[in-house]
N, C-alpha and C positions, 0 to 999 in steps of 0.2 A: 524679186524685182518685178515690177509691172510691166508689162508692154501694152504701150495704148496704140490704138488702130492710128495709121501711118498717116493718114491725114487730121489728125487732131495735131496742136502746137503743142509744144512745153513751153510753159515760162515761169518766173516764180513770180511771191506774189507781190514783191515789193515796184515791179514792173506794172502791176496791173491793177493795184490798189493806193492807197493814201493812208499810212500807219498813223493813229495818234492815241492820246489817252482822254479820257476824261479830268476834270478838274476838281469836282464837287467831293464831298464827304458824307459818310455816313448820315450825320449830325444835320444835315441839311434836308432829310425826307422832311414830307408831312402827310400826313395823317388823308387822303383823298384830293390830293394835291394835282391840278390839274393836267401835269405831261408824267408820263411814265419815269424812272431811274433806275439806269440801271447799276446796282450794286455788285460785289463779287459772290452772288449769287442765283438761284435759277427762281426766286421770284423778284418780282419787277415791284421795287417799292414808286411813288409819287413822289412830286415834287412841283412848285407853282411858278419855275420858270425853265427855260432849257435854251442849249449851249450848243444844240445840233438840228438841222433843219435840213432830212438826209436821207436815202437809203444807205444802212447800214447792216454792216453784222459784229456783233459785239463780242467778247470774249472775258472770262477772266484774269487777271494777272497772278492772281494770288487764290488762295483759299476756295480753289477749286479749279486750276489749273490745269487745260485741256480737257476740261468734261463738264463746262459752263458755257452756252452759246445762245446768242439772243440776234434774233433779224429784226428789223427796225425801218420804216419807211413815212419816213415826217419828224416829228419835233418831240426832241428828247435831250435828258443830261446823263451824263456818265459820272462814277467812280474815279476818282484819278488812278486808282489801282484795276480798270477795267480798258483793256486797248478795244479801238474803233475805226473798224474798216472800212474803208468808202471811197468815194467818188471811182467809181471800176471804168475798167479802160477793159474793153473787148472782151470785158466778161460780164455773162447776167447776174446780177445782185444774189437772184434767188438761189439760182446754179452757185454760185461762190461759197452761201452758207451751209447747203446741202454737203459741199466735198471739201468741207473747210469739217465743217463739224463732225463729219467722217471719221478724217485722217490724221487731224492736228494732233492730238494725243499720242499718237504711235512720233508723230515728225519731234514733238516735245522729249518727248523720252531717251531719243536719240541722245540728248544734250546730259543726261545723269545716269547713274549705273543705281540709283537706290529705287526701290517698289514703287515710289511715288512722287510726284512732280511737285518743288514746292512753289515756284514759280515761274513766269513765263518771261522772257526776257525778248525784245523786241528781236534781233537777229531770227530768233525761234522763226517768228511770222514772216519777216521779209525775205529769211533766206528757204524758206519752204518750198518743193519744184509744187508746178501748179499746172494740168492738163485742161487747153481750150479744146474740146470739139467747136465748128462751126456752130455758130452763135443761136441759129436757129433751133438749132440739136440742144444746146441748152438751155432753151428756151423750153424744149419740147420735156426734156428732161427734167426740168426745175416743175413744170405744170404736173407730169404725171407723180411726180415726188409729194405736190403739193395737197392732191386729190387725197391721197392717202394719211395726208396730217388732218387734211378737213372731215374726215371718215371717223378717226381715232380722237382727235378732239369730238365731235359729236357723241361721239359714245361715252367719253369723258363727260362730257353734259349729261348725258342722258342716265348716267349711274350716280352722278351724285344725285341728282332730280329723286330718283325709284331710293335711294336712300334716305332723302328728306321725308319724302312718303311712308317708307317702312319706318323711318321712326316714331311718328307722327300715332300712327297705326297702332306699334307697340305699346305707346302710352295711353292711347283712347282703350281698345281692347283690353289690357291686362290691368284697367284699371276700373271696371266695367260705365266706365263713360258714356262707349260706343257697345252698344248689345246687335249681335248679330241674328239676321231673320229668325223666326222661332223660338228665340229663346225669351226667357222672360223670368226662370227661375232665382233662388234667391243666391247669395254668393255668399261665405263664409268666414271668420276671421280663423285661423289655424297656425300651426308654427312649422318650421323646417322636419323635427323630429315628429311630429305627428304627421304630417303629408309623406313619409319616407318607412321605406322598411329598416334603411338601412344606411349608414355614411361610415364608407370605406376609407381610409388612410393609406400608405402603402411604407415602404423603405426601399434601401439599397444593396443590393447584394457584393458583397467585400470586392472589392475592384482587385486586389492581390490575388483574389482564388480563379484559374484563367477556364475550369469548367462550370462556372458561372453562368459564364457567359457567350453570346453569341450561339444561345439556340434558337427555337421556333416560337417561344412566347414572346412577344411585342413586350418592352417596358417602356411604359410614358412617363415626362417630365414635363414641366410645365413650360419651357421651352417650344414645347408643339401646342400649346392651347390657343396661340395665334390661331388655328383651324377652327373655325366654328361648327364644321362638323367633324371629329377627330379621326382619320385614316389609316395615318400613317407615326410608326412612334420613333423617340428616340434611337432606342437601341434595341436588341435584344437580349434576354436573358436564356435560360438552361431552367429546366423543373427543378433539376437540386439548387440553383441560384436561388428562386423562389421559396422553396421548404427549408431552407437557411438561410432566410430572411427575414426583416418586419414587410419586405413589399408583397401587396395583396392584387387578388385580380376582382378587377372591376368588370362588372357584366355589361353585353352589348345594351345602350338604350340609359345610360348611365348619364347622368348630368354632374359635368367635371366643375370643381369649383379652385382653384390655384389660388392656393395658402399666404405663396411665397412666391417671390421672382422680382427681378429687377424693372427699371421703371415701372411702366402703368400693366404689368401682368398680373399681381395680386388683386386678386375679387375678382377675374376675367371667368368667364362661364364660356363650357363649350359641353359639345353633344357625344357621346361616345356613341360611333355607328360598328365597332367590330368590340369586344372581349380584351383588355389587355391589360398586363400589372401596372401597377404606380408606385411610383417614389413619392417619400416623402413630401413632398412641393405640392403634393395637390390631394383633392379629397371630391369622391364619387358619391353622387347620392343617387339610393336605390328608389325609383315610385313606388308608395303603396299603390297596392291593389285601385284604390276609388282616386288617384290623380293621372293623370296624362303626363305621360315621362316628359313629352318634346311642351308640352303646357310650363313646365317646372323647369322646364331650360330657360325657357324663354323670359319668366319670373324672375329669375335670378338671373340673368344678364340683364335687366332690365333694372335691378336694383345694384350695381355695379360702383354709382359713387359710396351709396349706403356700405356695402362691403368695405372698402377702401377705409371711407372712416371709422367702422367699424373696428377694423386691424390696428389702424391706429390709435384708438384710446388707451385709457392706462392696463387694460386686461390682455388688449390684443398686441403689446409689445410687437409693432412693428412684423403680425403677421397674424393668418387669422388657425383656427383649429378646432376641433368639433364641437368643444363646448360651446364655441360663441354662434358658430352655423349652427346647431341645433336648435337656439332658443330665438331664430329670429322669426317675428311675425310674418305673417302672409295673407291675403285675402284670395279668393279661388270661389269658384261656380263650386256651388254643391255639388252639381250634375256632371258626370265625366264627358258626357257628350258634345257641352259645351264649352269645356275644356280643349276640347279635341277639335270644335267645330274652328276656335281661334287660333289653335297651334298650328292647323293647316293652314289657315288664311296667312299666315306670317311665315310657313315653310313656303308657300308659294312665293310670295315676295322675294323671301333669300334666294329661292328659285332661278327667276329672273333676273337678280341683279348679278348673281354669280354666272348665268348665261351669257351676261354681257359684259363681263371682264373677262368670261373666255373667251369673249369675240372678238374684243380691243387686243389681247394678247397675241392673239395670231393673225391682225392685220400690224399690226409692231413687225412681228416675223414674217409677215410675206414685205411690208416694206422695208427690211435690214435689207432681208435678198433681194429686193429689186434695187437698192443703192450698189448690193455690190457691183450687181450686173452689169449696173446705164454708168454709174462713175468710172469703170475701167473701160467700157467698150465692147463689154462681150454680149451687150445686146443692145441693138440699134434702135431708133425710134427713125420710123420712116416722120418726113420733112418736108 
């Protein structure tokens, strides 16, 4: 149980707020519609008239139940299945949404014994307890909360931005559109098996045999090729797992290609930076000698829808396998250098933007811990 500092109020919320729902329907978006909608979800579809003319904080009722929340100050419609908070009595709007969207979820849950909420029933919100500090104090506390969404929104911008770019980049470069200073030499037409020493397949080691498994070799599935550059694997196996198996080891600097997997993970390319076996799901390809390893990663995620369709013609039965990756064309610099000169310019970019989803990541987590802090009391905002 919480204890808030002795001068803050309790009250709940139906004291301190205005419950209601929206009226509108799915069926009623449009397409760049001039006031925002919000539906039972966390994007905000349009619509060309509205129903609320308000600060608000929004909620789901349904279909995302305590883990859907939208703040809102002006003219907008709701979902009839989305409740809409307002008109606050001796609480700041901002401050509301910040400790509303907190805690609702834990206050919801209360109400069913099953893993997950199916829906939100109005009692939930108005019999919720609801802690006022002095008005100021959440005032003070809604602003420094606020700083920290304006931070991570920015970098939000700022990484799709550096992603439009690296795409852009991808396409010019590996398709020699864009020639980088110095270079000028001629580019070559080749196929997967002649730019490769090598494409590895791999298998599974009997799951019933239990010294198999869980020793020191890494085993990858394609489950992990979400990583663009691959670290970390599935599981691990035992060396006898491996010598009594079809799974092979892939060498560090390996360009992974996923066979097989569910939704959009077939034809996904990613980078092997450590030595590790494979299962079946996926297939390694070794650079010859005269290509640029991280050059042929980049190719081949780059040719990513091509793969996809590939898999799916009448040969690729719904997955792809060496015969059909060996015989795909490719165009490539003659010259390794400049091979090399482009794989950098494109490592550098992934570079950057993966700096900046770890910077977004850990203002996310320095702002959890400063909600806990300022919403319970255990750190004060001078006033």
């Amino acid at each position: 149980m919480v204890t808030y500092p002795s001068d803050w109020e309790i009250s709940q919320i139906d004291k301190i707020a205005d419950i209601t729902t929206g009226c509108r329907d799915v069926k009623d978006s449009v397409k760049n519609g001039k006031y925002p909608f919000y539906v039972r979800s966390k994007d905000v579809e349009r619509i060309n008239f509205y129903d609320f003319d308000c600060e608000a904080v929004l909620t789901a009722g349904d279909g995302g139940a305590g883990k859907i929340f939208h703040y809102k100050n002006g003219k907008f419609a709701a979902h009839q299945r989305v409740y809409v908070i307002s008109k606050f009595e001796k609480v700041d709007g901002k401050y509301f949404y910040y400790f509303f969207s907190k805690n609702f979820l834990q206050e919801v849950e209360k109400y069913t014994a099953k893993s997950t909420v199916d829906s939100v029933r109005r009692p939930m919100i108005a019999n919720m307890e609801f802690p006022l500090p002095p008005f100021k104090e959440q005032q003070a506390i809604a602003s420094a909360l606020s700083d920290f969404d304006e931070h991570i929104d920015n970098l939000s911008e700022l990484i799709e931005k550096k992603k439009a770019i690296r795409e852009g980049a991808l396409e010019d470069l590996l398709s020699g559109r864009t020639r980088l200073d110095g270079f000028d030499g001629e580019w070559i037409e080749s196929t997967i098996e002649d730019s490769t020493k090598e494409i590895i397949t791999g298998g599974t080691p009997s799951t019933t045999v239990d010294k198999y498994w869980g020793g020191s070799i890494p085993w990858l599935a394609s489950t992990e090729i979400h990583q663009k550059i691959i670290t970390r694997a599935t599981k691990n196996i035992t060396k006898i797992g491996l010598n009594n198996s079809s799974s092979k080891m892939a060498p560090k600097d390996s360009v992974l290609i996923a066979l097989a997997g569910q939704g959009k993970t077939r034809g996904t390319a990613a980078f092997l930076a450590y030595p590790m076996a494979l299962n079946q799901s996926l297939a390694a390809l070794v650079a010859a000698d005269e290509t640029d390893s991280k050059f042929l990663y980049y190719l081949i995620e780059n040719m990513y829808l091509e793969l996809r369709e590939l898999s799916s013609g009448d040969g690729g039965r719904g997955g792809l396998n060496k015969t059909l990756i060996k015989n795909i064309n490719i165009r490539l610099p003659r010259e390794i250098k400049e091979q090399h000169a482009i794989a950098e310019v494109l490592t550098a970019m992934d570079e950057e933007i993966e700096s900046l989803k770890i910077e977004k990541e850990k203002m996310i987590q320095i702002k959890e811990g400063a909600m806990d802090d300022l919403l319970i009391g255990r750190v004060r905002l001078k006033v």
